[in-house]
N, C-alpha and C positions, 0 to 999 in steps of 0.2 A: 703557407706551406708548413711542414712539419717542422725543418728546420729554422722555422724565422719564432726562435724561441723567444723574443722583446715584440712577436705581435706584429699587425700588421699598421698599428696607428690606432683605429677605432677599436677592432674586433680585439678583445682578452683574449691570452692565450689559454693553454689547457690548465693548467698549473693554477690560474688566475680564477678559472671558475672552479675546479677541481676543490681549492681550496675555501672557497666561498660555501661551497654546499656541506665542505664538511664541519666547518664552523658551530652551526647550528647544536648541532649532534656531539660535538666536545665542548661545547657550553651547557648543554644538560646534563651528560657525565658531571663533569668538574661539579654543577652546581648542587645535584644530587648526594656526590661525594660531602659537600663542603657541610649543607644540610644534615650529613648521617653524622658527620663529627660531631655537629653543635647538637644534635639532637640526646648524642650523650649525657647533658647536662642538661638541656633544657625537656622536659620530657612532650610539654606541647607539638615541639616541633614533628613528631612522630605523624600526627593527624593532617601536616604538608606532605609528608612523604606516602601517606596510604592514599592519597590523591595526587600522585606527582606528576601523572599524567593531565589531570584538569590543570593542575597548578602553571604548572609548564610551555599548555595552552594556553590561557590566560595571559604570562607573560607576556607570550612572544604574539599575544594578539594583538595587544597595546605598542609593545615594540615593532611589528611589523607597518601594524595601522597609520603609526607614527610616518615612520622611513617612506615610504610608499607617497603618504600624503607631503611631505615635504619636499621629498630629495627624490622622487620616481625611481628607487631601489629600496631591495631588498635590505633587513637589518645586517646580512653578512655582507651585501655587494657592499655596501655605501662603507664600510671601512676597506674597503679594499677601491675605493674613487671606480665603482660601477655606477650605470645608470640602464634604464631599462626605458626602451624606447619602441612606439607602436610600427610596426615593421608591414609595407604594403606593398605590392609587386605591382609596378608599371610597366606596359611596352615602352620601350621606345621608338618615335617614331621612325619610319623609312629602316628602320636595323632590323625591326624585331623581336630582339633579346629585350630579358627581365630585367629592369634596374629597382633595387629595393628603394623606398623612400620612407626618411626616420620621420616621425613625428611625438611629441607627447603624450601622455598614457592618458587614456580616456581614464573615465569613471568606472567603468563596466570594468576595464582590463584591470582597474587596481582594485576593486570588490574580489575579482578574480581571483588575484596573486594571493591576495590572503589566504581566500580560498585553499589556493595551491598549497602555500605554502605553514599553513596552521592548521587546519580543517581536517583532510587528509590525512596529513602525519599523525595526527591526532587519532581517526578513526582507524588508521594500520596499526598503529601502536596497539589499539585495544584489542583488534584482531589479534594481532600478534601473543600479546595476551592469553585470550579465552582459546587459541591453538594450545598456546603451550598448557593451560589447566588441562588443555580434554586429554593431551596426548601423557601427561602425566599421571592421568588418573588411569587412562587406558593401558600404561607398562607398570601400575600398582595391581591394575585386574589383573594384569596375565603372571606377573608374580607371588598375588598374594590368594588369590581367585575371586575379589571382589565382586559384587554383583551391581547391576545398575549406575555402572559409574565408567567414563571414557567414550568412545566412539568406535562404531566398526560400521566402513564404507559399506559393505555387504547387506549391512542391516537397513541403512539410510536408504539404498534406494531398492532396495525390497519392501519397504515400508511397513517393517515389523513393528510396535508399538508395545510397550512394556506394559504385564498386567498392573491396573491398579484393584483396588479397594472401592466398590460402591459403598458412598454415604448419602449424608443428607445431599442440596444442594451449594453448601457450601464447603464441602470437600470435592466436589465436582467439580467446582470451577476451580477450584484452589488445583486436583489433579490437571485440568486442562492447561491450564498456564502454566504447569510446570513440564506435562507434556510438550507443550509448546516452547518453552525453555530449551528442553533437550534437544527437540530437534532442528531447532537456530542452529544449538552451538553443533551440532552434529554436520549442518551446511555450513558451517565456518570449518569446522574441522577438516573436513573433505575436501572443503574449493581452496583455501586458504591456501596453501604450500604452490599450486595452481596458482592461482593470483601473483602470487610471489616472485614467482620464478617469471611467469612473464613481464610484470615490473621491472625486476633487476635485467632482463635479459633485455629488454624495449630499451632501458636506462642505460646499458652496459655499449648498445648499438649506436645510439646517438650522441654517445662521448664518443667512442674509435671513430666515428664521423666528421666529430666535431676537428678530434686530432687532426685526423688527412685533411680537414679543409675542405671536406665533402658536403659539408652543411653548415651553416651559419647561427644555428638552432642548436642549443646546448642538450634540451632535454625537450622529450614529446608534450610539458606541459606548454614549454613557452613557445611550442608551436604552434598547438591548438588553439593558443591566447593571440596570435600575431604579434610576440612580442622578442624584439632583440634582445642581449646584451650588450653594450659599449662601452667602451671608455669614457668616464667624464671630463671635457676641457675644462682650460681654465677660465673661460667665458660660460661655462654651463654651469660653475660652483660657485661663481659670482653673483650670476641668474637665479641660483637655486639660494642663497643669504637672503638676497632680496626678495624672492616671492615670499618665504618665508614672513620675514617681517611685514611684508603684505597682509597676511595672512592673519598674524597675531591683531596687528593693527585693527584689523576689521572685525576681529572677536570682541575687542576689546569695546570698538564702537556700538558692538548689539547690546553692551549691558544694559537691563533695566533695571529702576528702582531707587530707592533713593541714595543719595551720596554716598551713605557708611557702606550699603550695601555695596554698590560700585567699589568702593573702597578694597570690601572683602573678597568680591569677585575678583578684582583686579591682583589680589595680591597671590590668590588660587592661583589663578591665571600663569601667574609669573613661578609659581615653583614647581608648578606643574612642567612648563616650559623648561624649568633649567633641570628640572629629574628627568624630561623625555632627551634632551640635547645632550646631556651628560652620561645617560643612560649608557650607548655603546661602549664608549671606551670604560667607563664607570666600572663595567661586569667584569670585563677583560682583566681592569687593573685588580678591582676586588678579588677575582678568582686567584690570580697568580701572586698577589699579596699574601693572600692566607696559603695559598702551597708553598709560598719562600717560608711563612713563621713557625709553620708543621715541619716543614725541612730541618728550618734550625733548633726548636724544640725539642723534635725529637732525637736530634743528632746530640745535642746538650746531654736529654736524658739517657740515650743509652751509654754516654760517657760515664753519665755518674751511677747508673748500675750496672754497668758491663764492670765483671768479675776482676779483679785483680791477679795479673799474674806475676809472681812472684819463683826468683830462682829456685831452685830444688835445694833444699836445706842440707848443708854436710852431714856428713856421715856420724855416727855418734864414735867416740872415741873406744879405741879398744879396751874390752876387760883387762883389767890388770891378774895375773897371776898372783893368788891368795899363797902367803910363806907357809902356812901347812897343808897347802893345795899341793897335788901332783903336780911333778914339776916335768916340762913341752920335751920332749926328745930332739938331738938337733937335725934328726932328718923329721922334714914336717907331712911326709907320706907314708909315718907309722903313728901307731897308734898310743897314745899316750897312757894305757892301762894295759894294756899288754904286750908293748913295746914290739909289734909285728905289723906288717901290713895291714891297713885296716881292710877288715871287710865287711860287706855292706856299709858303708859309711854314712854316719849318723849323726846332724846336729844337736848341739843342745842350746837352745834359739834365745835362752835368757842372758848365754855368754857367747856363741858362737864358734865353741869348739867343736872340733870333729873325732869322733871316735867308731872306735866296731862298734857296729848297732848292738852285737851281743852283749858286750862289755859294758857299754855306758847302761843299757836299759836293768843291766842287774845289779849298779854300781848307784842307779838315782832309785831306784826302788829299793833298796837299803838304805839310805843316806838322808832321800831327799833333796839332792843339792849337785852343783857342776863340780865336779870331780879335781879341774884346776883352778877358778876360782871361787867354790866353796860359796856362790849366789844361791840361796832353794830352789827346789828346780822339782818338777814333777814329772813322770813317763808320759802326759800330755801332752810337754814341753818338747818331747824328743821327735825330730822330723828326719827320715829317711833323705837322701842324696841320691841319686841319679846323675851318673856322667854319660858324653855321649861317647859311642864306638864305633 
C-alpha cells in the first residue's frame, strides 16, 4: 500500500525505483559536466563532447550489457540490490485468480532491456535534439525573417516543397536528399512534442500506479517485456557471485592458441573483468571525487582572489590655521571674511573651510590660495553647500 513506505518484502518501493531511473540521467549530467572541465585543458576532449550522445551510448551499452548478463539488473538497479525477474500470470487452480510466477531473464528479455534502456534514450535524445535545431531556427525566421530554415506544421502537411535550382544531375540528387532532409526533420518537428507528451504522460501513469499499489509494473516498458522488479535476497547475490565466476570460468576455458597467447588472453580477460566489476561504483566515486576537489579548489581560489576588505581609513587631520592666515571667528556660523552670516555657503575643498560663496570666490581669485590656511587654492577648487530645510 502507499503507506508500507520499507516495501512489501520483494516488490521496491516508489522511492527505490524512482531513484534508480533517475541515476542514469545524473551520471551523464555530472559526467558531461566533469568532461567540459577537463576539456579546458585538454583540447582533444572537445571531439567526446560533440558526440556525447554516441559517447554516452557506448558506455552504458557495455555497462548495461555487463549488469544484465551477470547480475539480471539494470546498471542503476543492481546498486540499489534490484533484480529483474521474467514475470508470468498463472490460474490458480479451483480459485481462479492470477498468481504471478518469478523466473530468470531469458535471452530475448535481456537483448530487450538494452534495447530499453540504451537504444531508445539514445534515439529520443537525437530527436530531442533536431526538435530543438528546427524550432530554433523557426523563432530565428520569424525574428530575423530568415528564409528556408525551421518548420511550419501548415506547410508539412500541405505538402508545399521549396523551389530549388535545376542543374546537372548531380545537383539534383544532391537537392533531392536535402529535400528529403527537410522534410524528416519537418516530421520530427511536428510529431515529436506529440511523442513526448504521450511518453511522459504513459510514464507519469504507471508510476501514480505503481505508488497506490495498482500495478506491480513500474513503467510500460517492463510490461511489454514480462518483466518485474524485486528485491534481491541474500541467497540470489550469492547465486549471482557464483554464476558469475561460472561464467568467467568458462570464457576462460574457450581460449585458443598457443600458451603465451592464452597467457595474454587471459590477462585481458582479467582486467577487463575488474574495469567492468568496479565500473559502478568506480563512476559514482570518480564523479563525486572530482566535485569535492572543484568544491575545494575553487573555494581555496576565491579566497585568495576575493578582494580585501579593509576598515575605512581616518579622516585626514585638520588644516592647521596659517599665522598670517585669516584668523576663524568664535561663532563658527559666520563667515570668516566678512565676519556675517554666511551666505550661500561655500567650501574651499583643499582645506575645508567654509565661507560666502561671494566672498571666498573673489578673495581665491585674487590670491590664489585658502584665505585661513594660505594652501593654493583655485575657483575650481571652491564647491557650493547645500543644507536641507
Amino acid at each position: 500500500m502507499l503507506f508500507q513506505v520499507g516495501g512489501d518484502g520483494t516488490r521496491p518501493t516508489f522511492f527505490e525505483m524512482a531513484a534508480a531511473q533517475q541515476l542514469p540521467a545524473s551520471l551523464r549530467a555530472a559526467l558531461t559536466y566533469s568532461l567540459g572541465v577537463f576539456a579546458l585543458r585538454r583540447s582533444f576532449l572537445h571531439k567526446i563532447l560533440d558526440y556525447e550522445d554516441e559517447f554516452y551510448a557506448a558506455l552504458m551499452l557495455i555497462l548495461e550489457g555487463h549488469s544484465l548478463r551477470t547480475t539480471d539488473a539494470s546498471f542503476a538497479e543492481s546498486l540499489y540490490g534490484l533484480r529483474r525477474k521474467s514475470a508470468r500470470l498463472r490460474l490458480r487452480k479451483g480459485s481462479g485468480e492470477e498468481e504471478v510466477q518469478h523466473s530468470g531473464l531469458e535471452k530475448r528479455q535481456r537483448i530487450l532491456s538494452v534495447v530499453f534502456l540504451v537504444v531508445l534514450p539514445y534515439f529520443k535524445s537525437k530527436l530531442h535534439a533536431i526538435y530543438n535545431k528546427e524550432r530554433e531556427a523557426r523563432l530565428r525566421e520569424s525574428l530575423w525573417g530568415m528564409e528556408d530554415q525551421g518548420f511550419d506544421e501548415a506547410d508539412f502537411f500541405t505538402g508545399e516543397e521549396p523551389v530549388v535550382s535545376r542543374g546537372d544531375s548531380g545537383n539534383q540528387e544532391l537537392s533531392v536528399r536535402v529535400q528529403l532532409a527537410t522534410k524528416i526533420k519537418k516530421f520530427i518537428a511536428v510529431c515529436y512534442p506529440w511523442i513526448h507528451a504521450s511518453s511522459e504522460g504513459l510514464s507519469f501513469s504507471y508510476q501514480l500506479l505503481y505508488l497506490l499499489d495498482a500495478t506491480r509494473f513500474y513503467s510500460l516498458g517492463l510490461q511489454a517485456l514480462g518483466i518485474q522488479v524485486c528485491r534481491a535476497t541474500g541467497q540470489e547475490l550469492m547465486d549471482t557471485s557464483s554464476r558469475i565466476s561460472k561464467i568467467r570460468n568458462h570464457e576462460r576455458e574457450r581460449l585458443r592458441g598457443p600458451p603465451w597467447l592464452k597467457t595474454v588472453q587471459g590477462a585481458l580477460l582479467t582486467c577487463s573483468y575488474a574495469v567492468l566489476d568496479y565500473a559502478q561504483t568506480g563512476l559514482i566515486a570518480a564523479v563525486f571525487i572530482f566535485k569535492m576537489m572543484e568544491w575545494w579548489y575553487q573555494s581555496a581560489e576565491e579566497r585568495l582572489t576575493a578582494p580585501t576588505v579593509y576598515p575605512p581609513p581616518p579622516p585626514p587631520p585638520a588644516p592647521k590655521v596659517a599665522k598670517e592666515g585669516i584668523p576663524l571667528p568664535p561663532d563658527s556660523s559666520l563667515c570668516a571674511l566678512c565676519l556675517q552670516k554666511r551666505a550661500n555657503p561655500s567650501v574651499v575643498t583643499v582645506s575645508g573651510f567654509v565661507f560666502c560663496y561671494s566672498c571666498v570666490f573673489k578673495y581665491v581669485t585674487k590670491y590664489k590660495r585658502c584665505p585661513v590656511t594660505l594652501i593654493p587654492a583655485s575657483v575650481d577648487q571652491i564647491r557650493r553647500l547645500f543644507h536641507d530645510t
